[in-house]
Every structure is written in structure tokens, then in C-alpha cells.
mmCIF file as Biopython writes it, N, C-alpha, C and O atoms, coordinates in Angstrom:
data_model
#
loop_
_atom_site.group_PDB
_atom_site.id
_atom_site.type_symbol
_atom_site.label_atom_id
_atom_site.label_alt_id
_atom_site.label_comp_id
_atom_site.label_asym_id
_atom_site.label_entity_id
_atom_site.label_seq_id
_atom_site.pdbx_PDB_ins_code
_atom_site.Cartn_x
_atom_site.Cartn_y
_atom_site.Cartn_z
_atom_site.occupancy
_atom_site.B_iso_or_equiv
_atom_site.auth_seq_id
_atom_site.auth_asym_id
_atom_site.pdbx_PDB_model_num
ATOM 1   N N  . UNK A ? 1  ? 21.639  16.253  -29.730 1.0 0.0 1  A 1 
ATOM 2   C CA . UNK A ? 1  ? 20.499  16.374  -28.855 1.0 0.0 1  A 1 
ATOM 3   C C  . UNK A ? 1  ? 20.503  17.780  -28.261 1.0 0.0 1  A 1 
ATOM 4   O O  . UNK A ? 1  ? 21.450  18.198  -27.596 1.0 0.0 1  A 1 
ATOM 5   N N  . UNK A ? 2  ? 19.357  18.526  -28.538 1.0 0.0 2  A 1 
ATOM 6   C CA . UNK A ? 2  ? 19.407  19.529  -27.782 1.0 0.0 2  A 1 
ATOM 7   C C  . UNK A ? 2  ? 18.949  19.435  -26.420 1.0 0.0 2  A 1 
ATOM 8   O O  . UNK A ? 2  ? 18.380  18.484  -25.883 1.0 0.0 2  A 1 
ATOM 9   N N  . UNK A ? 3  ? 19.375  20.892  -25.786 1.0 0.0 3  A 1 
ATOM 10  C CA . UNK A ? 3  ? 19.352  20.694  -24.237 1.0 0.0 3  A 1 
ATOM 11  C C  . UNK A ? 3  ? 18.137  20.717  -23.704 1.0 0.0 3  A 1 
ATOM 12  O O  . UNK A ? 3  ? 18.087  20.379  -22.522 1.0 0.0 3  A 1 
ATOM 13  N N  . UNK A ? 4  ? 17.285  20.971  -24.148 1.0 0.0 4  A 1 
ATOM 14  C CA . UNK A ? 4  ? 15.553  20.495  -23.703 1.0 0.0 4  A 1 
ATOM 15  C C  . UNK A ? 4  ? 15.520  19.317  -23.475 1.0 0.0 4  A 1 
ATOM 16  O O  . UNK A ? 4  ? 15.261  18.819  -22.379 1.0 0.0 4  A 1 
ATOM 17  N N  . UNK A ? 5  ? 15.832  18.612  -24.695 1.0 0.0 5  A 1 
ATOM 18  C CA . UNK A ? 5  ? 15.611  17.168  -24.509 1.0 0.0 5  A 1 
ATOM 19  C C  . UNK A ? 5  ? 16.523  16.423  -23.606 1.0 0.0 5  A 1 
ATOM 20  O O  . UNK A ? 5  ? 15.843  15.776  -22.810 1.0 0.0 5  A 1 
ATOM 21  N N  . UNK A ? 6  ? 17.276  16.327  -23.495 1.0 0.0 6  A 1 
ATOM 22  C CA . UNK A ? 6  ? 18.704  16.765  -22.517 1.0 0.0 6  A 1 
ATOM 23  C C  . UNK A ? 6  ? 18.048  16.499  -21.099 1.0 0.0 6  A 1 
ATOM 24  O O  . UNK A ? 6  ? 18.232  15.459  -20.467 1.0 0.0 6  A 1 
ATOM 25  N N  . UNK A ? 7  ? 17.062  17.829  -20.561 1.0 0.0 7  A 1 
ATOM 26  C CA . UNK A ? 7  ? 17.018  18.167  -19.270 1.0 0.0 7  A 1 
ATOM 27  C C  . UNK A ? 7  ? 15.237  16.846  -18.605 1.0 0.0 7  A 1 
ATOM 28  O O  . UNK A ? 7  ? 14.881  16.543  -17.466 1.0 0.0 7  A 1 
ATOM 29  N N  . UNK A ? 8  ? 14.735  16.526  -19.765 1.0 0.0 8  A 1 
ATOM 30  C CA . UNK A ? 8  ? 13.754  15.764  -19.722 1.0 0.0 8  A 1 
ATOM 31  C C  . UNK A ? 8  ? 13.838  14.527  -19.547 1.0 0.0 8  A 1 
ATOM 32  O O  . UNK A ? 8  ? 12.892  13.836  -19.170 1.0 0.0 8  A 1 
ATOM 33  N N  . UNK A ? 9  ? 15.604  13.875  -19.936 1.0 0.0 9  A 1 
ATOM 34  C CA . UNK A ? 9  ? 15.506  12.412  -19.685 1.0 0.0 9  A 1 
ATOM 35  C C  . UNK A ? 9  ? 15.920  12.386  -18.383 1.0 0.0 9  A 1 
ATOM 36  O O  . UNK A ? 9  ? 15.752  11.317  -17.795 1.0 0.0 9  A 1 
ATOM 37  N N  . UNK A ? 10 ? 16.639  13.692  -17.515 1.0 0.0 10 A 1 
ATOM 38  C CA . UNK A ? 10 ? 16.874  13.340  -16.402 1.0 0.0 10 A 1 
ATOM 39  C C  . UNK A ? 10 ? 16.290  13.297  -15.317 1.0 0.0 10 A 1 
ATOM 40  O O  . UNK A ? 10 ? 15.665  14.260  -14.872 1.0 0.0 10 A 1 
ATOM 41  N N  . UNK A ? 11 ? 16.412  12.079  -14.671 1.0 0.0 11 A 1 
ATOM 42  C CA . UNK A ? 11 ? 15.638  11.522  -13.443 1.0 0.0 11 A 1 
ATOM 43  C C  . UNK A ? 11 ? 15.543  12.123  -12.016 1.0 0.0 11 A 1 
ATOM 44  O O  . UNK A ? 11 ? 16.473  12.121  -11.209 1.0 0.0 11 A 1 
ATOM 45  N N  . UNK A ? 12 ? 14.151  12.703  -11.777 1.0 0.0 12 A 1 
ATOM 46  C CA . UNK A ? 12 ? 14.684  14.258  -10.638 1.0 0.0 12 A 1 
ATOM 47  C C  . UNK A ? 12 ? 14.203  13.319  -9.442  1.0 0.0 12 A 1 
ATOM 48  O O  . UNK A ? 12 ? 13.025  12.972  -9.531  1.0 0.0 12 A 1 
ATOM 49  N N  . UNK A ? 13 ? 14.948  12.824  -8.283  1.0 0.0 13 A 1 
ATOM 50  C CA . UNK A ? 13 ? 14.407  12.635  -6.734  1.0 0.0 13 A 1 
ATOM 51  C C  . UNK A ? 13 ? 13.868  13.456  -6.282  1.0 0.0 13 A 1 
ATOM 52  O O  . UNK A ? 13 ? 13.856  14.634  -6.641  1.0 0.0 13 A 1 
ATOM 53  N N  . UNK A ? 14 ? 13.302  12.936  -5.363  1.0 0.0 14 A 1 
ATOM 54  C CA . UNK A ? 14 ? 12.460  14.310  -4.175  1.0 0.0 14 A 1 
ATOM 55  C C  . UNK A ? 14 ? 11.549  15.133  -4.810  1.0 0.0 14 A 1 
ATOM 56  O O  . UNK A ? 14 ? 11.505  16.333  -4.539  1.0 0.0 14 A 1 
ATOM 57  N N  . UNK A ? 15 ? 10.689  14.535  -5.767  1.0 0.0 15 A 1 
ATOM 58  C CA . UNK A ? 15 ? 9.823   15.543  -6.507  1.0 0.0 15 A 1 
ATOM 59  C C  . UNK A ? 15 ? 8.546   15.082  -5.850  1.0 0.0 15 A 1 
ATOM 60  O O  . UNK A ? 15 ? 8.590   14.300  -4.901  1.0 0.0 15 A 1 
ATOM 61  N N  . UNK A ? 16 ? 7.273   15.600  -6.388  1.0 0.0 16 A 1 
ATOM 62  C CA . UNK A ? 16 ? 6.044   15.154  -5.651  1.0 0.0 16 A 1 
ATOM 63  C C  . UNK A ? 16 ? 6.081   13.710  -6.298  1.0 0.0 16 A 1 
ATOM 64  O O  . UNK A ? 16 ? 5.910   12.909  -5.379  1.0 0.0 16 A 1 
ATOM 65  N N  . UNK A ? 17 ? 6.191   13.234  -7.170  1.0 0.0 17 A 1 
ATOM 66  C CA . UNK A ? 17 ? 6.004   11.773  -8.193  1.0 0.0 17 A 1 
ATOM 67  C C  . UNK A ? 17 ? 6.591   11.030  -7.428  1.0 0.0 17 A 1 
ATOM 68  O O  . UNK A ? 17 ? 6.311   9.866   -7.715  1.0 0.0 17 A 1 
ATOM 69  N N  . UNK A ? 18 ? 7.519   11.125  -6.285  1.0 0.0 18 A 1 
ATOM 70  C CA . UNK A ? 18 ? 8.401   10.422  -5.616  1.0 0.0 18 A 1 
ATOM 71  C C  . UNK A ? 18 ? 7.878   9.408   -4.637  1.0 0.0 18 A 1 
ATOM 72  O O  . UNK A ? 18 ? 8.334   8.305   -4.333  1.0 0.0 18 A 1 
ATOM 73  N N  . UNK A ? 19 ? 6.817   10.046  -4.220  1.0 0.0 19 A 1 
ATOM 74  C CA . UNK A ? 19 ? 6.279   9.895   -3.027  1.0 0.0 19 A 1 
ATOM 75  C C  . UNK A ? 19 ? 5.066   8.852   -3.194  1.0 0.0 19 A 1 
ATOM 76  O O  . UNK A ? 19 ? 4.520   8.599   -4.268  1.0 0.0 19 A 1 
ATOM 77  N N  . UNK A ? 20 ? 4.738   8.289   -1.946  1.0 0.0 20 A 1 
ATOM 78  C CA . UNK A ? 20 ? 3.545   7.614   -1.965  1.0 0.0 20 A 1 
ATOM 79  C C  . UNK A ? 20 ? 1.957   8.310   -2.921  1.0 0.0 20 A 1 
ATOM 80  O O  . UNK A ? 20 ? 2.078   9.318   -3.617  1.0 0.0 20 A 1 
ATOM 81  N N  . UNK A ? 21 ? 1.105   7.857   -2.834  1.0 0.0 21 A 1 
ATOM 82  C CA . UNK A ? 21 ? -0.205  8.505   -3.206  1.0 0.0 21 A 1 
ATOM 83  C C  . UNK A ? 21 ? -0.968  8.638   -1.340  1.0 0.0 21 A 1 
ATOM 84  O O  . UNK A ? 21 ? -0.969  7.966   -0.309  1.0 0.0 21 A 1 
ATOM 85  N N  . UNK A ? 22 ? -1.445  9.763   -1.772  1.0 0.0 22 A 1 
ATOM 86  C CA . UNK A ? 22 ? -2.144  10.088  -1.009  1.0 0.0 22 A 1 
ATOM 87  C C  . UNK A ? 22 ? -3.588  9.303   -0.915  1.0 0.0 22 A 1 
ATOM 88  O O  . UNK A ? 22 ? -4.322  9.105   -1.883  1.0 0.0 22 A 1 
ATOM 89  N N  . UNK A ? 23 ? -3.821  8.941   0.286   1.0 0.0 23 A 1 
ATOM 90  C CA . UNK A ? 23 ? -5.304  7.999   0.053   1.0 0.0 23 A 1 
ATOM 91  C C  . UNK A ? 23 ? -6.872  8.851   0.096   1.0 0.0 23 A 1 
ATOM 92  O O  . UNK A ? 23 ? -7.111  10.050  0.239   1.0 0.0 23 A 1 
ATOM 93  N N  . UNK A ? 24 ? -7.580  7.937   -0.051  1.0 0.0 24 A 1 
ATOM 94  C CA . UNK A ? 24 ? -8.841  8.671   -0.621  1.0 0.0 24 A 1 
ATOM 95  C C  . UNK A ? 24 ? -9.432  9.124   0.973   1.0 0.0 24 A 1 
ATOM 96  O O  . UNK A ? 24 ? -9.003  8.902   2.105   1.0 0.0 24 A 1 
ATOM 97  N N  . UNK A ? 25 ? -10.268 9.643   0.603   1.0 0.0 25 A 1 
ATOM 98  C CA . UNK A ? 25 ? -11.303 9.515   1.691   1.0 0.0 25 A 1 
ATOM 99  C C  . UNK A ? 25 ? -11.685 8.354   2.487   1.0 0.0 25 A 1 
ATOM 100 O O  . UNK A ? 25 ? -11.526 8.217   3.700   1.0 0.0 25 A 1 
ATOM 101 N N  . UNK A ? 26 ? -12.383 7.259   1.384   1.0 0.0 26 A 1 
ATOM 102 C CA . UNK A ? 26 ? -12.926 6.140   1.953   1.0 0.0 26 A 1 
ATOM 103 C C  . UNK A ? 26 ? -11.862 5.064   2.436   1.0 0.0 26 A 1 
ATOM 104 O O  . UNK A ? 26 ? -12.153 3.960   2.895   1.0 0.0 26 A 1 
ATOM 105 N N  . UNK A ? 27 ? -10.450 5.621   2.239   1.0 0.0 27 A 1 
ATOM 106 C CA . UNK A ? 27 ? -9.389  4.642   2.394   1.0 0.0 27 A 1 
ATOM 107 C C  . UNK A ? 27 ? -9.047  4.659   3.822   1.0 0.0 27 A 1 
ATOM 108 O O  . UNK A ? 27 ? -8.859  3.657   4.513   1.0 0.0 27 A 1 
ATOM 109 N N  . UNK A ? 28 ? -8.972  6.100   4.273   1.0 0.0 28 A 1 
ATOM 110 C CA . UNK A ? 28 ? -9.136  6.529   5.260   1.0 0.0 28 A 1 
ATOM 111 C C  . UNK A ? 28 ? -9.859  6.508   6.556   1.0 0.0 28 A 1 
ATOM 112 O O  . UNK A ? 28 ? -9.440  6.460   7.713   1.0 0.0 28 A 1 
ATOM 113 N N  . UNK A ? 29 ? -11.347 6.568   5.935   1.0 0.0 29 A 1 
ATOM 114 C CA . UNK A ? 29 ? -12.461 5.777   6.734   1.0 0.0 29 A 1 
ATOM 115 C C  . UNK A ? 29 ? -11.920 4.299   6.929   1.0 0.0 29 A 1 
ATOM 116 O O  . UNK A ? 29 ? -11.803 3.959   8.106   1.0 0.0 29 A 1 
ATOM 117 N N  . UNK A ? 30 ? -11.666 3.618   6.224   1.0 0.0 30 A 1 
ATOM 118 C CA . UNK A ? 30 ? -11.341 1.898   5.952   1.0 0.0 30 A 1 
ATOM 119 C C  . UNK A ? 30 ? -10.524 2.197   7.357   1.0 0.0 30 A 1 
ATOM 120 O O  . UNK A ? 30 ? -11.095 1.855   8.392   1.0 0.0 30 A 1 
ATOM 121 N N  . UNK A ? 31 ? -9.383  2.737   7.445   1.0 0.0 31 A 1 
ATOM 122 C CA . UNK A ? 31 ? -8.706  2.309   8.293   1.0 0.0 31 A 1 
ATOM 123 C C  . UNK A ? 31 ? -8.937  2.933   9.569   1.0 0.0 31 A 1 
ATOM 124 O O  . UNK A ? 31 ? -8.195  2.667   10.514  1.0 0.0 31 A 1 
ATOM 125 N N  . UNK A ? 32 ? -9.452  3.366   9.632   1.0 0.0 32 A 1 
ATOM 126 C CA . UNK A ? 32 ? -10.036 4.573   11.084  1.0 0.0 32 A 1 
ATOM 127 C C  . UNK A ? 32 ? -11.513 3.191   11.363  1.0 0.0 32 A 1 
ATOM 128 O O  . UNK A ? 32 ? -11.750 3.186   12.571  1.0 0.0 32 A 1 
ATOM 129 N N  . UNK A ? 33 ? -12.288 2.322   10.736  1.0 0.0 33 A 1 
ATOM 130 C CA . UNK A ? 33 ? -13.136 2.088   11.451  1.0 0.0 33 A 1 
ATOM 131 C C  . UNK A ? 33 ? -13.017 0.354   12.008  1.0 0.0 33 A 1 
ATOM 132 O O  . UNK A ? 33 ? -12.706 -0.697  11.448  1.0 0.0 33 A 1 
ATOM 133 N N  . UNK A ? 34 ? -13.515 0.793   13.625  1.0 0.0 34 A 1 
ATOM 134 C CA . UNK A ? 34 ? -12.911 -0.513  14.176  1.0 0.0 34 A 1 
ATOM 135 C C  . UNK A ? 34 ? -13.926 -1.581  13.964  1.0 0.0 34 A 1 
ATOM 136 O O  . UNK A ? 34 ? -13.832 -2.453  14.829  1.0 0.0 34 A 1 
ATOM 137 N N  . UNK A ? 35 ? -14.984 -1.818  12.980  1.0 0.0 35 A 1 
ATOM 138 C CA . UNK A ? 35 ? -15.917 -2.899  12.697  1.0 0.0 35 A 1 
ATOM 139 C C  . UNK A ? 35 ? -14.963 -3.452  11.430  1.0 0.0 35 A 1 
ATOM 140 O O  . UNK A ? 35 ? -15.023 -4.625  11.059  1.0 0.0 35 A 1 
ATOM 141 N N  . UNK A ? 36 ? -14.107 -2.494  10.834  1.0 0.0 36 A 1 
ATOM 142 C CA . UNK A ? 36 ? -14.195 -3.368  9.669   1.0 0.0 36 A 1 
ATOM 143 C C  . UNK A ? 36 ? -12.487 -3.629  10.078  1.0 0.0 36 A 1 
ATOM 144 O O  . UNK A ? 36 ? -11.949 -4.545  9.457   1.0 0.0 36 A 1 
ATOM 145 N N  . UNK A ? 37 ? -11.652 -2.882  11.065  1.0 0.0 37 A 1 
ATOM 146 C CA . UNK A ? 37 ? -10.589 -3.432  11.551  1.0 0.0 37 A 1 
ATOM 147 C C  . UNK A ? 37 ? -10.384 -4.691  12.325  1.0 0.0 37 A 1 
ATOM 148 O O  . UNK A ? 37 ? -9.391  -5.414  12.421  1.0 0.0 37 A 1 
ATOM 149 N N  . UNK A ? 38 ? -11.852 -4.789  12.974  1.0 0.0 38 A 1 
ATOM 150 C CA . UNK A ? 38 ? -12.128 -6.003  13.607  1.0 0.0 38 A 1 
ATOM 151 C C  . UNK A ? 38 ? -12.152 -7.134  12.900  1.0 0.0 38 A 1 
ATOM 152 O O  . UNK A ? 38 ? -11.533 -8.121  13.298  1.0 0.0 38 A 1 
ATOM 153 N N  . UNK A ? 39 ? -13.152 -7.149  11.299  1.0 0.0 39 A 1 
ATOM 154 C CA . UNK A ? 39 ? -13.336 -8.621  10.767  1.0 0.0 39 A 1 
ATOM 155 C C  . UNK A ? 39 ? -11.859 -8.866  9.964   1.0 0.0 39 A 1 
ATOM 156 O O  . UNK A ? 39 ? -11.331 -9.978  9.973   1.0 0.0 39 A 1 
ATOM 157 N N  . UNK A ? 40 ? -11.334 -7.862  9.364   1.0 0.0 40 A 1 
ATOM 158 C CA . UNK A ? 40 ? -9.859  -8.261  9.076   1.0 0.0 40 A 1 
ATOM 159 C C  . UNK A ? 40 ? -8.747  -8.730  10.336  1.0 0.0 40 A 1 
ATOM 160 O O  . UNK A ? 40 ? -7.813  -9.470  10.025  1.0 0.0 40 A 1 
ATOM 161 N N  . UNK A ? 41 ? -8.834  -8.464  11.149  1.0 0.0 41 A 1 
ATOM 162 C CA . UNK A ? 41 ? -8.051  -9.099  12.537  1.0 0.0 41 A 1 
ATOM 163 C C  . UNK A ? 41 ? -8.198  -10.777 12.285  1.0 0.0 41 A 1 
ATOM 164 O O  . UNK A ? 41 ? -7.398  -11.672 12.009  1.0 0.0 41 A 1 
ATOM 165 N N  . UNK A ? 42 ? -9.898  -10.696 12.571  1.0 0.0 42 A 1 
ATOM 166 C CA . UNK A ? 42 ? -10.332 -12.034 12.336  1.0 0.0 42 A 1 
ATOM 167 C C  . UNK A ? 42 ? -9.765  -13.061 11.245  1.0 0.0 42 A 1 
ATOM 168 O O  . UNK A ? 42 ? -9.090  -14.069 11.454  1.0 0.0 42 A 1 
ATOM 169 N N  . UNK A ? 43 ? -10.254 -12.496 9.920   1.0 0.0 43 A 1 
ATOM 170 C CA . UNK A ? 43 ? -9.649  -13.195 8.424   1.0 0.0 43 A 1 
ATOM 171 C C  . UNK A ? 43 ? -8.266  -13.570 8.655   1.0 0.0 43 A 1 
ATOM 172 O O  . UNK A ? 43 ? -7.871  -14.689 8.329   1.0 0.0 43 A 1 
ATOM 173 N N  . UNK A ? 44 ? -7.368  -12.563 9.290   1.0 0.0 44 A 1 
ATOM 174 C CA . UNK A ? 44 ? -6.262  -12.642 9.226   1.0 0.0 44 A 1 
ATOM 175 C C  . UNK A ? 44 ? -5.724  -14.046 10.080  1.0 0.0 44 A 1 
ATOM 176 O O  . UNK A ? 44 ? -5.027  -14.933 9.588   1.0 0.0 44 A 1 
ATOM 177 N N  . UNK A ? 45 ? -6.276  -13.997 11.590  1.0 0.0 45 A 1 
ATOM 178 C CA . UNK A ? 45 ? -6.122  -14.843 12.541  1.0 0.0 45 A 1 
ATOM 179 C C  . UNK A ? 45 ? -6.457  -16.033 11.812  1.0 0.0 45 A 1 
ATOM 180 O O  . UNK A ? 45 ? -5.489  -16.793 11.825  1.0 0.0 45 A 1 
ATOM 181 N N  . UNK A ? 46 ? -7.545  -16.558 11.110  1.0 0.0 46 A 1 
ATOM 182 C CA . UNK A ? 46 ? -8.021  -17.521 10.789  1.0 0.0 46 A 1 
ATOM 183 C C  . UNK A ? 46 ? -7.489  -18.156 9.732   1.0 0.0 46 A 1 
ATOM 184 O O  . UNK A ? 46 ? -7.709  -19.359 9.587   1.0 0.0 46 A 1 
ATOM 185 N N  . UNK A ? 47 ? -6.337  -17.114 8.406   1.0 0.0 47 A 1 
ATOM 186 C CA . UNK A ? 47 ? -5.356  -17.686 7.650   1.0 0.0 47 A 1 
ATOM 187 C C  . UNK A ? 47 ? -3.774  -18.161 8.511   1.0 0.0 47 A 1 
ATOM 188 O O  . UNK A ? 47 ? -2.890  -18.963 8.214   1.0 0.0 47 A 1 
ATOM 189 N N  . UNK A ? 48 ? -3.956  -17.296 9.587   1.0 0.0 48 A 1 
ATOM 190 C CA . UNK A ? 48 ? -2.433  -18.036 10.121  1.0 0.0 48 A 1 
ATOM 191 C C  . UNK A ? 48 ? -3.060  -19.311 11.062  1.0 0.0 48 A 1 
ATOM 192 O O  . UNK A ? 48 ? -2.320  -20.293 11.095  1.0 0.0 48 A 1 
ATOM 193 N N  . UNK A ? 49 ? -4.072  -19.398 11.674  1.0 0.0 49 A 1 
ATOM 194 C CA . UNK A ? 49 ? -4.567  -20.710 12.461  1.0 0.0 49 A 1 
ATOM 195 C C  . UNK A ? 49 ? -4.793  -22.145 11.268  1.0 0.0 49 A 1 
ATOM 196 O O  . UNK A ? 49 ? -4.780  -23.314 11.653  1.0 0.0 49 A 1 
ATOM 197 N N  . UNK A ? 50 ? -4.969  -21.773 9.967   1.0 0.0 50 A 1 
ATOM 198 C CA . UNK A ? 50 ? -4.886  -22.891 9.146   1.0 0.0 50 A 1 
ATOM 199 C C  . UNK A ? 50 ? -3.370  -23.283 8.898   1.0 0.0 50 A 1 
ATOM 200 O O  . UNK A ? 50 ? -2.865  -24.346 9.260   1.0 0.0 50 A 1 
ATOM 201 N N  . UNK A ? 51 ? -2.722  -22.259 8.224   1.0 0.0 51 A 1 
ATOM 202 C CA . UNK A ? 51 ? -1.171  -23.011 8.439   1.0 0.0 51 A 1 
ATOM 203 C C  . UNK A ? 51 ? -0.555  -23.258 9.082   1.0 0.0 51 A 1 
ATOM 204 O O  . UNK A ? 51 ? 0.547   -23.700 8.757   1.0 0.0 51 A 1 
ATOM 205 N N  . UNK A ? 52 ? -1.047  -23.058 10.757  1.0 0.0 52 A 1 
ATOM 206 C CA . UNK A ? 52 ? -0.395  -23.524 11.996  1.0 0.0 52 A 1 
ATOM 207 C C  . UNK A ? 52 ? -1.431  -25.096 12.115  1.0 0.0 52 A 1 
ATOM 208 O O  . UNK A ? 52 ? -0.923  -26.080 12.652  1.0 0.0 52 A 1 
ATOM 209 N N  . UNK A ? 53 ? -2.052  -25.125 11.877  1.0 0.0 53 A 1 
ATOM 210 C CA . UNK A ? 53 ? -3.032  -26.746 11.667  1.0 0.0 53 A 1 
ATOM 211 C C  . UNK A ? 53 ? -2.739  -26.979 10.623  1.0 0.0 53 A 1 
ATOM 212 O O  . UNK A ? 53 ? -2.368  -28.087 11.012  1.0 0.0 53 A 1 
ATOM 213 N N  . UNK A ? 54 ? -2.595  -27.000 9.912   1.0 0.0 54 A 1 
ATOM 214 C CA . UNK A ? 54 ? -2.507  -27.721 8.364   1.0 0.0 54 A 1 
ATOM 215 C C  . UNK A ? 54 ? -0.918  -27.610 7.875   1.0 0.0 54 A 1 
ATOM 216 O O  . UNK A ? 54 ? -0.314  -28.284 7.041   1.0 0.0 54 A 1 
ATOM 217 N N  . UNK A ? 55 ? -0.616  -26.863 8.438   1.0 0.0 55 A 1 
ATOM 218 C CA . UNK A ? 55 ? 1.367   -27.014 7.751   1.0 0.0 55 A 1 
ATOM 219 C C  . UNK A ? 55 ? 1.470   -26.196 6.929   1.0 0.0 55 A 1 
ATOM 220 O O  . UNK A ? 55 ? 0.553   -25.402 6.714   1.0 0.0 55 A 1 
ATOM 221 N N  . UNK A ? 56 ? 2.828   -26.175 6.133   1.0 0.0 56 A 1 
ATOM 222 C CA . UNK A ? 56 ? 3.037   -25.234 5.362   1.0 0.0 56 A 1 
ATOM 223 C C  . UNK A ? 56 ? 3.054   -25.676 3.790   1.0 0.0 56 A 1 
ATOM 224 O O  . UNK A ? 56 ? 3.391   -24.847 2.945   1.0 0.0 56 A 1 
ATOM 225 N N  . UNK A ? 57 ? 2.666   -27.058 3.407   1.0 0.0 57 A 1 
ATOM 226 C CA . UNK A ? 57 ? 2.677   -27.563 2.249   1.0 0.0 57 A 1 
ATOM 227 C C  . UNK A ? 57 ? 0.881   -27.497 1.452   1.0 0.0 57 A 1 
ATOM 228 O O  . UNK A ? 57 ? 0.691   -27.944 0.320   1.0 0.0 57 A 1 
#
């Protein structure tokens, strides 16, 4: 094996690939706006109020 090929299978940390993705624009908006932070609060509240009434089966 030459050393090109060599230096390509090895696995580099701390590179940019490492890292999360950066979010979009509108992902951004998503989480910055409090109408649509509000109805997910809601959805959310309303899946844990069923398995606190209804159980966990």
C-alpha cells in the first residue's frame, strides 16, 4: 500500500466533518419564533397529559 492511500484511511478528529451541521435559516427562524414555540409547548404538554391519564401501556 502506498502512502497516499495510507494517509486517506486515517480517521482525522477535530476536522470541520466532526461537528454538528450548521442550521438553515428557516431552522433558525423555527426556533427564535414564539407562535410556533408556543403550539409545540402545547403538543408536547398534551402527549405527556395522555400518558399521565392513560398509563404507560
Amino acid at each position: 500500500m502506498d502512502h497516499k492511500a495510507h494517509l486517506r484511511r486515517i480517521t482525522r478528529g477535530y476536522t470541520d466533518f466532526s461537528y454538528a451541521a450548521i442550521p438553515t435559516p428557516f431552522t433558525r427562524f423555527m426556533r427564535k419564533c414564539m407562535i410556533y414555540q408556543a403550539w409545540r409547548w402545547l403538543v408536547l404538554n398534551i402527549k405527556i397529559l395522555r400518558i399521565v391519564a392513560f398509563g404507560h401501556s
